[in-house]
C-alpha positions, 0 to 999 in steps of 0.5 A, spaced: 717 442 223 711 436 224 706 435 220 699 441 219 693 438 220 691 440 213 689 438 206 692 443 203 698 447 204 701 453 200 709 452 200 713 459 201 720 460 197 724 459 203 721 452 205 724 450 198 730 453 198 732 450 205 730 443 203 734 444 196 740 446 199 743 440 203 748 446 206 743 449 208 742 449 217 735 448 216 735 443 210 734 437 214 728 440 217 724 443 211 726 436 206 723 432 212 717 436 214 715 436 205 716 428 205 712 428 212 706 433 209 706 428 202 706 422 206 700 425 209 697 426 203 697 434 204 696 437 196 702 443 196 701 448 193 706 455 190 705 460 185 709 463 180 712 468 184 714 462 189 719 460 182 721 466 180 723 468 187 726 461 188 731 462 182 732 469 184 736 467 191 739 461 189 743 464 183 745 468 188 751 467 193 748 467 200 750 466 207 748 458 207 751 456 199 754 459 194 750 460 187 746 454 185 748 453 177 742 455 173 742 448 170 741 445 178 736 451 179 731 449 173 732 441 175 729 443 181 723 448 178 722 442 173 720 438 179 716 442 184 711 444 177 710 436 176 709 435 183 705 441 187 699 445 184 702 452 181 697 457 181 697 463 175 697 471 176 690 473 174 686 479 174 682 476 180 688 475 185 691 482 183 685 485 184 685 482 191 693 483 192 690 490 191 685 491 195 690 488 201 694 493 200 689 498 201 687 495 207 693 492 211 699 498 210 705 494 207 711 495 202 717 492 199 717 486 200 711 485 204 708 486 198 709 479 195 707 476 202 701 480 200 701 476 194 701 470 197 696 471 201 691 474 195 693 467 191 690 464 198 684 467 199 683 467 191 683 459 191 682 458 198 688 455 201 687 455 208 694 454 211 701 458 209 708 455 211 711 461 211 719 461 215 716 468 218 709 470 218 710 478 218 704 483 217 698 478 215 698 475 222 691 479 223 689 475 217 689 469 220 681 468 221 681 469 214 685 463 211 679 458 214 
């Protein structure tokens, strides 16, 4: 991953999980593209849902680590909510997620990607770093 031309960057749970995770086939990847993205001065940005979805995956077994202990897990959250920008849920972004689904057919886990989108369009984050960017690709135009 290079570093984005951007001032301002929503970070997706699974970049932090691979850079958490040193087991992880990705995590040199995604620790260096954060470093390069903080070098570079680029504000980063998560959301409630990015941490609750972080502690929920590695808490438990996955193909790449075993359970990371709570312990480790809140250390980690503790960091990312001192370094990075954490967006609360309001009616105004759960508005918007609604008014997405209403445009754009989506379920299951669809539906927090849409919810990242919706805290983006709220605050106006114009880059996401998702490790997939599956039904909202037509919303790309909207991001800038």
């Amino acid at each position: 991953m290079a570093t984005m031309d951007a001032d301002l960057l929503f970070l997706d749970t699974n970049i932090l999980i691979h850079a958490s995770v040193a087991s992880s086939s990705r995590h040199e990847e995604c620790l260096s593209f954060l470093q390069n993205q903080e070098d570079a001065g680029v504000e980063m940005v998560i959301n409630r849902q990015v941490l609750r979805e972080f502690m929920a995956v590695l808490s438990r077994p996955q193909s790449f680590t075993n359970p990371v202990s709570i312990g480790n897990i809140v250390s980690l959250v503790t960091e990312f909510r001192q370094a990075w920008t954490v967006h609360d849920e309001t009616d105004e972004i759960s508005d918007r997620l609604i008014r997405l689904v209403s445009e754009i057919p989506c379920g299951g886990k669809q539906v927090h990607d849409a919810n990242i989108v919706a805290t983006m369009l709220t605050h106006s984050i114009p880059h996401w770093l998702p490790t997939t960017w599956p039904i909202f690709a037509d919303l790309s135009t909207t991001f800038t």
